[in-house]
C-alpha positions as CSV (number, residue, x, y, z in Angstrom):
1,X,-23.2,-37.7,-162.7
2,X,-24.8,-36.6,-165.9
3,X,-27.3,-33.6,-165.8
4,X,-31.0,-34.2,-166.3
5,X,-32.3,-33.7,-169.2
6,X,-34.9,-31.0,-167.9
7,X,-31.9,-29.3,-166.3
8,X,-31.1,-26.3,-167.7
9,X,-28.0,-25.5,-169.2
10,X,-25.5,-23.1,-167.4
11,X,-25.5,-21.0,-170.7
12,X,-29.7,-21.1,-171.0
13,X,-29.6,-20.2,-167.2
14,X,-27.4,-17.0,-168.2
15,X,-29.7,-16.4,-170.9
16,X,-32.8,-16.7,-169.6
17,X,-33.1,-15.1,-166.2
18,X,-32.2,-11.0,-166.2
19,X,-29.1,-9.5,-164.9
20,X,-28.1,-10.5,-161.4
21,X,-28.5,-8.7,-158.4
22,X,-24.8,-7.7,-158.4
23,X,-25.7,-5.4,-160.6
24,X,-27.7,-3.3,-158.0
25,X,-25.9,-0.7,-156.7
26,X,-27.0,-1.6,-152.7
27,X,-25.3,-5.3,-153.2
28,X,-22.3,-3.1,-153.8
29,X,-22.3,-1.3,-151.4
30,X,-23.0,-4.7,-149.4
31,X,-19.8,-5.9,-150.5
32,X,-17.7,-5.7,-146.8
33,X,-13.6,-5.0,-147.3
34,X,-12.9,-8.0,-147.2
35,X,-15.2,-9.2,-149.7
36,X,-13.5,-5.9,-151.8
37,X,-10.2,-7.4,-150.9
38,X,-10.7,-10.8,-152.0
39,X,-12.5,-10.3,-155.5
40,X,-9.3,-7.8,-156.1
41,X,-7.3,-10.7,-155.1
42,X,-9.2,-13.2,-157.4
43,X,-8.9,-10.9,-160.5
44,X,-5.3,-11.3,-159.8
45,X,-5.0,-14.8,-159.3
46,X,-7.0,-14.8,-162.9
47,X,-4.8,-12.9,-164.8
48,X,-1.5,-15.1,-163.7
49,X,-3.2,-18.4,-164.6
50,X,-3.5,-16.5,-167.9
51,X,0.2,-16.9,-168.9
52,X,2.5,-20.0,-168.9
53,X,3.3,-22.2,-165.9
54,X,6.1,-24.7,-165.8
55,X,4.5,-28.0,-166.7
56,X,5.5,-29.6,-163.9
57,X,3.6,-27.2,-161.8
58,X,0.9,-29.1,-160.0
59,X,-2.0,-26.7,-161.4
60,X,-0.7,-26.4,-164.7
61,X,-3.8,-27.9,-166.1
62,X,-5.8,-24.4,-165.1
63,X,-3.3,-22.4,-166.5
64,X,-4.6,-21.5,-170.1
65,X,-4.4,-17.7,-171.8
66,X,-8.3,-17.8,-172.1
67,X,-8.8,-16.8,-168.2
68,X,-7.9,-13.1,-169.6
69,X,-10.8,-13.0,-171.0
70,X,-12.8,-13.0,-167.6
71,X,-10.5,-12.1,-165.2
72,X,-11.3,-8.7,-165.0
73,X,-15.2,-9.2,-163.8
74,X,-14.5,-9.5,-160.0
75,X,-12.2,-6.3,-160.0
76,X,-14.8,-4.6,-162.1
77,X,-17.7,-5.6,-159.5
78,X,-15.4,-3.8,-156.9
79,X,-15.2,-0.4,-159.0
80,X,-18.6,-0.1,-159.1
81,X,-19.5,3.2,-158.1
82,X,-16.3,4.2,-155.7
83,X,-13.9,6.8,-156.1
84,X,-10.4,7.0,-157.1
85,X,-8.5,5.9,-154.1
86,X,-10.6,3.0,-154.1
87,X,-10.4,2.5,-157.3
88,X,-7.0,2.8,-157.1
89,X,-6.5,0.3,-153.9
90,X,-8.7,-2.3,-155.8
91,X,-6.6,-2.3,-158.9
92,X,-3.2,-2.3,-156.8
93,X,-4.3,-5.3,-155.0
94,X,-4.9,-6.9,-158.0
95,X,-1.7,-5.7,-159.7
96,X,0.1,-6.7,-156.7
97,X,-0.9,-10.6,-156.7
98,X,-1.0,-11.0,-160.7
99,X,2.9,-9.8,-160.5
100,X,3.8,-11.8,-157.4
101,X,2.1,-15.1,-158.7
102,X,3.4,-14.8,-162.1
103,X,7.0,-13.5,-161.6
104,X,7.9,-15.5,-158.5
105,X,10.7,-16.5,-160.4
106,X,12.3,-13.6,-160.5
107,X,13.0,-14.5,-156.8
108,X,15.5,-17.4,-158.1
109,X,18.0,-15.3,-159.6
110,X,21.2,-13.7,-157.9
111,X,20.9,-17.0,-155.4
112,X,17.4,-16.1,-154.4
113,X,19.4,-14.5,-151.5
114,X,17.0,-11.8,-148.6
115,X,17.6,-9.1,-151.0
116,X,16.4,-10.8,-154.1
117,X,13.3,-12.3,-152.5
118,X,12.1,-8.5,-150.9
119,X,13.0,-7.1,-153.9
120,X,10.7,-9.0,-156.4
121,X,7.8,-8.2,-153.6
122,X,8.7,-4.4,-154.1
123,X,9.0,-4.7,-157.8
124,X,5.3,-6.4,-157.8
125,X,4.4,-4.2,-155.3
126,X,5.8,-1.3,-157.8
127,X,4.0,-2.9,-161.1
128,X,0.8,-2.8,-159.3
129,X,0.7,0.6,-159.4
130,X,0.2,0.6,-163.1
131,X,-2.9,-1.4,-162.8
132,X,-4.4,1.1,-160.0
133,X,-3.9,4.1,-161.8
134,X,-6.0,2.7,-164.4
135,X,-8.9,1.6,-162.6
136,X,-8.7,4.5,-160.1
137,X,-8.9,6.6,-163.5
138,X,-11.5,4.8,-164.5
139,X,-14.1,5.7,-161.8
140,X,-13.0,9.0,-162.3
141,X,-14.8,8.6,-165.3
142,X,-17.3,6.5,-164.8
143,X,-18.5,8.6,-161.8
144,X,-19.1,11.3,-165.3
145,X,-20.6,8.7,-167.0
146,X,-22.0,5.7,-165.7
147,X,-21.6,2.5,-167.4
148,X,-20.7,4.3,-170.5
149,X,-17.1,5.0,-169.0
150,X,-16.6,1.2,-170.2
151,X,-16.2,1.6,-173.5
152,X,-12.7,4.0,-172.2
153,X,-11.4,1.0,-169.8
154,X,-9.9,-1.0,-173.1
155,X,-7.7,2.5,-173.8
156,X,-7.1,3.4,-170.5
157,X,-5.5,0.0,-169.7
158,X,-3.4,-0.1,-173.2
159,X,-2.2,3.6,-172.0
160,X,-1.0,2.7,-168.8
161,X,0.5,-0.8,-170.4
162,X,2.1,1.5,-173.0
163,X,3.8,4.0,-170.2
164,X,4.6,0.4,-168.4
165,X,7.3,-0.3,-171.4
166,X,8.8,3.1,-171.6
167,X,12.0,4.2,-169.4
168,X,15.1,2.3,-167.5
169,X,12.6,1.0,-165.1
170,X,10.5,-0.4,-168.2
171,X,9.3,-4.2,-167.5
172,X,6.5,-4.9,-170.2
173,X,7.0,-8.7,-169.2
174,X,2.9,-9.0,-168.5
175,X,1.0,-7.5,-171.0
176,X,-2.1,-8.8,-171.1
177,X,-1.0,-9.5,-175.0
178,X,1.7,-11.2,-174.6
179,X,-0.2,-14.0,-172.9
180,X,-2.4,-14.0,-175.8
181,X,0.9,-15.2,-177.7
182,X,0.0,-18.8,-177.1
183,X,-3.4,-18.0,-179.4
184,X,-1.9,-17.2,-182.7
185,X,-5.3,-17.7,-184.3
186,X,-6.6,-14.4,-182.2
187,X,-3.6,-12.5,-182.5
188,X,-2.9,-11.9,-186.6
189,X,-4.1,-8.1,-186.4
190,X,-1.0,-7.3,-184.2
191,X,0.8,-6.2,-187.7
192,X,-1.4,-3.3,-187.7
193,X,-2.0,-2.6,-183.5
194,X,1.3,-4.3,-181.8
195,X,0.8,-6.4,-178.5
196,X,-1.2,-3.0,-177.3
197,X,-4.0,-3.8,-179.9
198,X,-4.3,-7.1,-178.3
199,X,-4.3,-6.0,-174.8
200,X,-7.0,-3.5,-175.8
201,X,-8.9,-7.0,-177.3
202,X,-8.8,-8.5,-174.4
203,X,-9.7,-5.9,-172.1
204,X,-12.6,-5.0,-174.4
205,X,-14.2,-8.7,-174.0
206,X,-13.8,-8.1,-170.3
207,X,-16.3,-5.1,-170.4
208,X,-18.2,-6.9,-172.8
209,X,-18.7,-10.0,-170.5
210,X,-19.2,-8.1,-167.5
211,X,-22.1,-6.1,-169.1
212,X,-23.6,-8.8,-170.2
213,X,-23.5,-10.3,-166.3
214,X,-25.1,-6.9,-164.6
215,X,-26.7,-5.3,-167.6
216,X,-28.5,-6.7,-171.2
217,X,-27.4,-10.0,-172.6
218,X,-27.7,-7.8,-176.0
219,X,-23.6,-7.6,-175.2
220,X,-23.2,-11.5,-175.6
221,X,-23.4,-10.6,-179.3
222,X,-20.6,-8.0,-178.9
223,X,-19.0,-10.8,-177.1
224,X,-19.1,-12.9,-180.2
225,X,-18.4,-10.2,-183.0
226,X,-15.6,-9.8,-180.5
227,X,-14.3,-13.5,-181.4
228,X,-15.3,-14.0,-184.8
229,X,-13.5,-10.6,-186.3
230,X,-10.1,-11.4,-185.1
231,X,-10.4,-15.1,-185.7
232,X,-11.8,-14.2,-189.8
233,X,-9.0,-12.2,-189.9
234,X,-6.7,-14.6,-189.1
235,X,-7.3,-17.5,-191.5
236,X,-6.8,-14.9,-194.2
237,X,-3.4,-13.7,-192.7
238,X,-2.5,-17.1,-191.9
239,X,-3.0,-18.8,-195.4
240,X,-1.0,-16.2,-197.1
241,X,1.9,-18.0,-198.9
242,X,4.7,-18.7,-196.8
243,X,7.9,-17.2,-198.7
244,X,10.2,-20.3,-199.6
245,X,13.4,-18.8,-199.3
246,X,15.1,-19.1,-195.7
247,X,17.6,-19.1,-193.8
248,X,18.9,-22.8,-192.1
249,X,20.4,-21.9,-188.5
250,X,21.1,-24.1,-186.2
251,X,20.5,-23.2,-182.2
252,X,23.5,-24.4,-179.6
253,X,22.1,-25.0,-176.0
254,X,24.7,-26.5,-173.8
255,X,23.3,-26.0,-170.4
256,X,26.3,-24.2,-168.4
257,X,25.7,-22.5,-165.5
258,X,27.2,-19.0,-164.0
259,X,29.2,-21.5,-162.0
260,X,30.3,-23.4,-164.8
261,X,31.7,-20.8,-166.8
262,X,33.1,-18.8,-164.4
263,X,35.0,-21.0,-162.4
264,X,38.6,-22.8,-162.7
265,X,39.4,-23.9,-165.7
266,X,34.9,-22.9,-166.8
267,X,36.7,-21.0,-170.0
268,X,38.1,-24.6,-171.1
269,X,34.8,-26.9,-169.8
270,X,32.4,-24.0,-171.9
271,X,34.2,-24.1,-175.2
272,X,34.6,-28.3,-175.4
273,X,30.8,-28.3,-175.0
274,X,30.2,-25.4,-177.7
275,X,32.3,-27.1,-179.9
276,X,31.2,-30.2,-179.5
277,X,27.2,-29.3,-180.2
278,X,28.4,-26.9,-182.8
279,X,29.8,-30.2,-184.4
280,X,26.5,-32.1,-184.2
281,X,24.9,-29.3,-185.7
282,X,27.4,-28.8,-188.5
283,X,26.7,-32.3,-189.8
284,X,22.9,-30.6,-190.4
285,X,24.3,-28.1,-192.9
286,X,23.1,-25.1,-191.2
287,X,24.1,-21.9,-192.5
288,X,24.2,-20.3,-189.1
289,X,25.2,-21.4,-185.9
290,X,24.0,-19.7,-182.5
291,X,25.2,-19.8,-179.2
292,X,23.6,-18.1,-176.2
293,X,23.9,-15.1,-174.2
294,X,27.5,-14.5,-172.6
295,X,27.9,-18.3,-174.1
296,X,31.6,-17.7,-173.4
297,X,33.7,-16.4,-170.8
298,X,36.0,-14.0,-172.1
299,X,36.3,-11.0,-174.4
300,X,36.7,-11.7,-177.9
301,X,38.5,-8.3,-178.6
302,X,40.6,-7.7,-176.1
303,X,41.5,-11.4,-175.6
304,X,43.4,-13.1,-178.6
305,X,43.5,-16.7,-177.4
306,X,39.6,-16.0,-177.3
307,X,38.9,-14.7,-180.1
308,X,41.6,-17.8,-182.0
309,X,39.5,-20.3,-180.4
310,X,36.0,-19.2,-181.8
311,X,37.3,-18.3,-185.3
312,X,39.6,-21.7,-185.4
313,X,36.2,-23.7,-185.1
314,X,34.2,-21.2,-187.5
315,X,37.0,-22.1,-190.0
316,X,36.8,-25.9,-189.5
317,X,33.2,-25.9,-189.8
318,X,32.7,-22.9,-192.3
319,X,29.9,-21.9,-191.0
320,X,29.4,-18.1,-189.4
321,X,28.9,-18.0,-185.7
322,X,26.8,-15.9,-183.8
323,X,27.8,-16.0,-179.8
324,X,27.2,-13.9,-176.9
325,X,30.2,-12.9,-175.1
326,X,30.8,-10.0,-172.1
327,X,33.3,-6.9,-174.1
328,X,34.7,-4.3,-171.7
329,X,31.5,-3.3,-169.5
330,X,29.1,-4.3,-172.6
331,X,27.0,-7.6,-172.4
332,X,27.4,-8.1,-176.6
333,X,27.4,-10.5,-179.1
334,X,29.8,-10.9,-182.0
335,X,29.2,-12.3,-185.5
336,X,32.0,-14.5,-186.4
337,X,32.2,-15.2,-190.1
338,X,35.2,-17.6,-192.1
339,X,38.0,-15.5,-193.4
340,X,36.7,-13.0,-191.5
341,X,39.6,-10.1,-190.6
342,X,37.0,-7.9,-188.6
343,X,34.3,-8.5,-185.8
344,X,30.8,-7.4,-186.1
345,X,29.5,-6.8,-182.9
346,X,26.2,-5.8,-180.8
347,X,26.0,-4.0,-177.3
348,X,22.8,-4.9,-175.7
349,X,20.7,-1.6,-175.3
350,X,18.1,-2.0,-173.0
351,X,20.1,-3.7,-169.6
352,X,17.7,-5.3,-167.1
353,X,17.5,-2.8,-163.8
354,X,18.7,-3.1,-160.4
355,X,20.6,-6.7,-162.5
356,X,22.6,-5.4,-165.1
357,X,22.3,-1.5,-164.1
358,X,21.3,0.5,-161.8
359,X,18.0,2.7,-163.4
360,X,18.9,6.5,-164.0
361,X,22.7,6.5,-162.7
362,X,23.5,8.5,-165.6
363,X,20.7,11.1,-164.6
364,X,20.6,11.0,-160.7
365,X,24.4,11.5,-159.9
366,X,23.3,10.6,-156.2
367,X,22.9,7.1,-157.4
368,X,25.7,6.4,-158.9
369,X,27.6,5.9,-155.2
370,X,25.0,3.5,-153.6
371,X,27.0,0.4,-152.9
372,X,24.0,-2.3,-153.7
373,X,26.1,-4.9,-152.8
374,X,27.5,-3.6,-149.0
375,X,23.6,-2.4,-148.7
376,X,21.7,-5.6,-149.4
377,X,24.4,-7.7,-148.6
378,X,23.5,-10.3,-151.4
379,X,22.4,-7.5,-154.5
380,X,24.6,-5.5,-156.3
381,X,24.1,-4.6,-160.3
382,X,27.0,-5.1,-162.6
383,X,26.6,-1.8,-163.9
384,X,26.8,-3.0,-167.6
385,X,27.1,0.1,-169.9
386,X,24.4,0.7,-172.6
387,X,24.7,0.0,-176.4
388,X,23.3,2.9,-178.4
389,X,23.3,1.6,-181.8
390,X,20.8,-1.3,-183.7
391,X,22.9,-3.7,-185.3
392,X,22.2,-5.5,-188.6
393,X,24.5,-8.2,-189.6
394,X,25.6,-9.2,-193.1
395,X,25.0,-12.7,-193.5
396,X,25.6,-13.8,-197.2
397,X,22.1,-15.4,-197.2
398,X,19.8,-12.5,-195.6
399,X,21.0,-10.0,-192.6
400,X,20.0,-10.4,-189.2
401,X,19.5,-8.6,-185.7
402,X,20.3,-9.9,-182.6
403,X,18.2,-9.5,-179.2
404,X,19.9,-10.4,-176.0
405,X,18.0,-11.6,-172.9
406,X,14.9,-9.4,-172.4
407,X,15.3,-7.0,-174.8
408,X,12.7,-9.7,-176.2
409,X,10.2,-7.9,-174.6
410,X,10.2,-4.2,-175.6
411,X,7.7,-3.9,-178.7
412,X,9.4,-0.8,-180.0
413,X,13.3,-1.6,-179.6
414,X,12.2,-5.1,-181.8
415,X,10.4,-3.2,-184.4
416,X,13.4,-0.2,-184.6
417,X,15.8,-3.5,-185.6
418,X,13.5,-4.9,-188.1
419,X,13.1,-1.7,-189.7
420,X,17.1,-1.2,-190.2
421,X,17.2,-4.1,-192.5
422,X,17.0,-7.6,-190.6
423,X,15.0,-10.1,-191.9
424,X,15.6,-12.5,-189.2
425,X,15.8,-12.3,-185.6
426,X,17.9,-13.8,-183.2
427,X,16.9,-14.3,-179.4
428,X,20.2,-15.0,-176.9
429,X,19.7,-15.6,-173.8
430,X,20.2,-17.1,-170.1
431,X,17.5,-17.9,-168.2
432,X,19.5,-20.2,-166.3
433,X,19.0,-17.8,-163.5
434,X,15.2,-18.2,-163.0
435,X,15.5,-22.6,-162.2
436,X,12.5,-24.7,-163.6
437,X,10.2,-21.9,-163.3
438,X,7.6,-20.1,-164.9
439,X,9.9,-17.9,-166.2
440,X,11.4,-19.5,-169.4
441,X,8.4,-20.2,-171.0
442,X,6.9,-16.9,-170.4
443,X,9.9,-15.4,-172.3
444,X,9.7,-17.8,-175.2
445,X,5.8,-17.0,-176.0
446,X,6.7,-13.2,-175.8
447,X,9.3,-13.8,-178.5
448,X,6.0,-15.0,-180.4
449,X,4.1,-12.0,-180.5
450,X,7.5,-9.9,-181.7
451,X,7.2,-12.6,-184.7
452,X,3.8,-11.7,-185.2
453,X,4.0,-8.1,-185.1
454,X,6.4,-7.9,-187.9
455,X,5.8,-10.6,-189.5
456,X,9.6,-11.6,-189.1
457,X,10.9,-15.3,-188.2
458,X,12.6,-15.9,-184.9
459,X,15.6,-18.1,-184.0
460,X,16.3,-18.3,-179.9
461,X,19.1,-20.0,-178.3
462,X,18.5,-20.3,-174.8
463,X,21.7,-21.7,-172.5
464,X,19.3,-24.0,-170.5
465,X,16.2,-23.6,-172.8
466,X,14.2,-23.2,-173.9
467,X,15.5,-23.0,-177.6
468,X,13.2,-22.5,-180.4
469,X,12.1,-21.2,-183.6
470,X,8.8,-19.1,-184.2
471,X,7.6,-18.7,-187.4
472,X,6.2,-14.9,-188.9
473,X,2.9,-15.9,-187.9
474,X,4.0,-17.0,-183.8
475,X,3.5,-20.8,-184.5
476,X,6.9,-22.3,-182.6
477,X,8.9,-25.8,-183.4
478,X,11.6,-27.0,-182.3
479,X,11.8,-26.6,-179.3
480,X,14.1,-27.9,-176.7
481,X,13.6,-29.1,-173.0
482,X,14.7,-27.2,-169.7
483,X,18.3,-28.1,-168.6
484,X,19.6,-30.6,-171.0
485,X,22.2,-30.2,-173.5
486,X,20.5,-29.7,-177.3
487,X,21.0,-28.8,-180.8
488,X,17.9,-27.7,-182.7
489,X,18.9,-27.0,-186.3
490,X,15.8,-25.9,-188.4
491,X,14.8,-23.4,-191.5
492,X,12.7,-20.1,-191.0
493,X,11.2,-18.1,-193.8
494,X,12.4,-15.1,-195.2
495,X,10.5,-12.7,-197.2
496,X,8.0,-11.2,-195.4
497,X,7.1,-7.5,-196.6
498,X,7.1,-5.0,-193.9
499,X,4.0,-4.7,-191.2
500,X,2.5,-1.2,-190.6
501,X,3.9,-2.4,-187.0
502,X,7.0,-2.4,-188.2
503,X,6.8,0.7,-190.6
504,X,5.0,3.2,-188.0
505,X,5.4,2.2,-184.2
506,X,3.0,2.4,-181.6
507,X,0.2,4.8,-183.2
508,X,-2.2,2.3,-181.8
509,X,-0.9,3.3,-178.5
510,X,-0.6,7.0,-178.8
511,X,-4.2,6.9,-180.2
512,X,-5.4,5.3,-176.9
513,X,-4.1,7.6,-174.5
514,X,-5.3,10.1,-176.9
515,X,-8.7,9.5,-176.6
516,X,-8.5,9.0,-172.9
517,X,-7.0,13.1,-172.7
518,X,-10.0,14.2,-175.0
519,X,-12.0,12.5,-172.4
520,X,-10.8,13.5,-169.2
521,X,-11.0,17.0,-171.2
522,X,-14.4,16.4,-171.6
523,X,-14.9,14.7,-167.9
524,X,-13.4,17.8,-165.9
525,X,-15.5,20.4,-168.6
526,X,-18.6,22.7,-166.4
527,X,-21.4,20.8,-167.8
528,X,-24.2,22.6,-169.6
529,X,-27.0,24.1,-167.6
530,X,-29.5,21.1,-167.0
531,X,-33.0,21.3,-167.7
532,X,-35.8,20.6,-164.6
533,X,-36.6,17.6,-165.9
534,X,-33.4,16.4,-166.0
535,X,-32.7,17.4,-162.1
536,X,-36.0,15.6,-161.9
537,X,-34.7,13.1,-163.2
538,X,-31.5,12.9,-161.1
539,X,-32.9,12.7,-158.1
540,X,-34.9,9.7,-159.3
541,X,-31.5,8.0,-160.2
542,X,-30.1,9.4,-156.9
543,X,-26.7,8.5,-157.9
544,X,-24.2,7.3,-155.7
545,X,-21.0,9.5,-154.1
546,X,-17.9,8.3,-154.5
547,X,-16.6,11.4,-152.1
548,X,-18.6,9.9,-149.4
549,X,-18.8,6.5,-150.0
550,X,-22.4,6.9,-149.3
551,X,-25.9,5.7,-151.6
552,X,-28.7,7.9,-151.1
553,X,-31.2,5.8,-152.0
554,X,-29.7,3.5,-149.3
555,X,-31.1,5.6,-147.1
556,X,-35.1,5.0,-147.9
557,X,-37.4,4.3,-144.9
558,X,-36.3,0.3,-143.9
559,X,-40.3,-0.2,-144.0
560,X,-40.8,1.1,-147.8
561,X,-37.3,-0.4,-148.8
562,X,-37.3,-4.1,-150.1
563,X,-34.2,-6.4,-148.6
564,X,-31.3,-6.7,-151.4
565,X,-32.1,-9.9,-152.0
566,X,-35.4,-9.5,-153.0
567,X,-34.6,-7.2,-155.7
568,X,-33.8,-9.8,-158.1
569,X,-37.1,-12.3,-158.3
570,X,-36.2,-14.9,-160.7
């Protein structure tokens, strides 16, 4: 029923009455474990609803990227004055149940056998750990500085997001960024920053928000500087001309399973379907056609009939082909052009772990004789070797890259491929393995934000969706539905000049992690002599221990001391 009108509203409630008694060190301290335990938890159940759902899901109306913004507050209310294993436990726990809620999916592939289901609770269990190093880091400051260690959380969280993407066992799947994908109006300045700049963003309302809660509403205007800047920004970027020249590819998604292509008589099933979208498409006049990741089931080079097949049809339709397809251990794609004698190919570089290879074989012999399959019984790698070389291709029109599967995801390995040359990108892929999940639309928005960051038009072609194009700016059309045969035949603009992104890497990054050295420098330093009044003045504040989980001024006579609740009188 409507509010009366002498009600006051929530945000004049929040305004008017000063900071909350959370903000008391003693209500803290009140907090029991389990109250620790479930605020960590709800941080984490914040942060998933912050990135796509399936639309069928039957909460996807909460899901929205904007829950970023806050859903840092309850974990921040736990790492009030504690110490770094605390820290650290709180920000595992929330690591643990953002991962497990948001890559569930991950559970679906390999036949969602006992193996793959443990395993995506160890590899959540194993992202977490990201999350509690930072905050456990972060009392380590803040027991230095107080409140003040806020302004480091924003770095400290791109620094450990940054060491998240680097290595074999790199998975930069859920950077708090890449949810922000879905906001291209927020998200323009990633040119300059890359997805970290936009993580630190995000992170930085979060402080700002919380401050505001505990401490001086003054932050609701930082809050608000906080919108406005990137949003200012962003109508100028986003009103630039839009180059006219582009290329016209068409996008091939004909919906055949692992089990479709690879059983009697698949290679003959795959290839009438391909051929016959390809046809549809043709009729379009695109000036590139795209199939998916391992679209067919055979090696184009070492197979002849293959390799006739493909280029008969490229010839018919005169059109160049661009198809995924498995080449002695390599999961590559081939460019296929009309009169063509030779075969431009592409070995995927970065191979997803523990599914296409096993992480560090090369540098732990010891690993290289695990038998994954006998072990688990249902998991085994396919031990896919690595391509080591970024691969422009000579279209007539404008050249191109190609990024299969989740190389998508990797800021740096995107940018290296723009910077060789390509103009356009090409997404393959086969999420066919993750059902109707979460998980293909959380792949397609990250393609968005590796449009944005170099300002470079995106064509994916998905084997059961989703297909799409994003334009340099992250806006998507086009796109196709989950598990239905589709063509999608569009243009995407070509022209853009280079980003710094693109031109310089991750100096956003290195800066962060930077400044967080200089300060634990600084934090571990044998602070200056203090004055009497100063020790005077610390035994006022009688800050609290994080070595003994203890408050001193807890400790007052009970008959001096005020209840907790009655420190706040509104």
């Amino acid at each position: 029923m409507p509010a009366s009108c002498s009600t006051p509203t929530p945000l004049l409630y929040f305004l008017h009455y000063p900071p909350l008694p959370m903000s008391n060190p003693r209500f803290v301290l009140a907090l029991t474990p389990l109250y620790r335990l479930l605020l960590a938890a709800l941080s984490g159940a914040l942060l998933s609803l912050a990135f796509p759902s399936h639309p069928d899901h039957p909460l996807a109306f909460l899901y929205h990227p904007l829950w970023a913004h806050c859903a840092l507050i309850p974990l921040l209310l736990v790492l009030k004055d504690r110490g770094f294993k605390a820290g650290f436990a709180s920000g595992w726990i929330s690591g643990l149940v953002w991962n497990l809620l948001s890559l569930y999916w991950v559970a679906y592939t390999q036949g969602g056998g006992l193996a793959v289901v443990g395993g995506t609770g160890l590899m959540a269990a194993y992202l977490g750990l990201f999350t509690g190093l930072c905050t456990g880091l972060f009392n380590v400051l803040a027991a230095r500085w107080g409140a003040k260690a806020l302004a480091l959380l924003p770095l400290l969280w791109t620094g450990q997001e940054y060491l998240l993407s680097l290595g074999e066992l790199g998975f930069p799947w859920l950077l708090l960024g890449h949810g922000q994908a879905a906001l291209p109006h927020f998200i323009q300045y990633a040119t300059w920053t890359g997805v970290f700049g936009v993580s630190c963003w995000v992170v930085g309302l979060n402080a700002l928000f919380y401050s505001a809660l505990v401490g001086r509403r003054i932050f609701l205007a930082g809050v608000a500087l906080g919108y406005l800047l990137p949003w200012v920004h962003a109508q100028s970027a986003m009103t630039t001309t839009v180059p006219t020249e582009g290329l016209r590819i068409g996008l091939i998604q004909p919906n055949t399973t692992y089990i479709d292509k690879w059983a009697p008589n698949g290679l003959e099933r795959t290839f009438s379907a391909l051929a016959t979208l390809s046809r549809q498409a043709a009729k379009r006049d695109p000036e590139l056609l795209v199939w998916p990741e391992t679209a067919v089931p055979c090696d184009p080079v070492s197979r002849a009939s293959c390799r006739g097949r493909i280029q008969a049809l490229v010839e018919d339709l005169d059109i160049p082909l661009l198809t995924g397809a498995p080449h002695a251990n390599y999961n590559a794609a081939f460019f296929v052009q009309p009169g063509a004698t030779t075969l431009p190919s592409y070995a995927k570089m970065h191979l997803v772990p523990f599914g296409e290879r096993t992480p560090y074989r090369d540098a732990i012999p010891l690993l290289r004789d695990i038998d994954w399959t006998r072990l688990t019984g249902d998991l085994g790698p396919a031990e896919f070797a690595r391509g080591t070389e970024h691969a422009v291709f000579a279209h007539p029109r404008h050249p191109f890259a190609v990024l299969i599967c989740f190389e998508s995801i990797f800021p740096n390995l995107v940018r290296q491929h723009v910077a060789a040359g390509a103009r356009v990108l090409v997404n393959i892929t086969n999420d066919s393995w993750f059902g109707r999940s979460a998980g293909p639309y959380q792949h397609a928005l990250i393609n968005a934000m590796r449009a944005v960051e170099n300002r470079t038009a995106i064509a994916r072609s998905a084997t059961t969706g989703i297909s799409l194009f994003i334009d340099p700016f992250g806006r998507t059309y086009e796109a196709t539905d989950l598990f239905t045969p589709a063509v999608a035949v569009a243009s995407v603009p070509v022209g853009q000049p280079a980003t710094f992104y693109t031109r310089h890497g991750d100096l956003f990054a290195w800066s962060c992690l930077l400044i967080v050295l200089v300060a634990f420098v600084a934090r571990f330093r044998k602070p200056r002599a203090v004055s009497k009044t100063a020790e005077a003045d610390h035994d006022l504040e009688a800050e609290y221990d994080p070595e003994t989980d203890r408050d001193p001024r807890a400790e007052h006579d009970p008959e001096v001391d005020h209840d907790i609740e009655a420190d706040h009188d509104p």
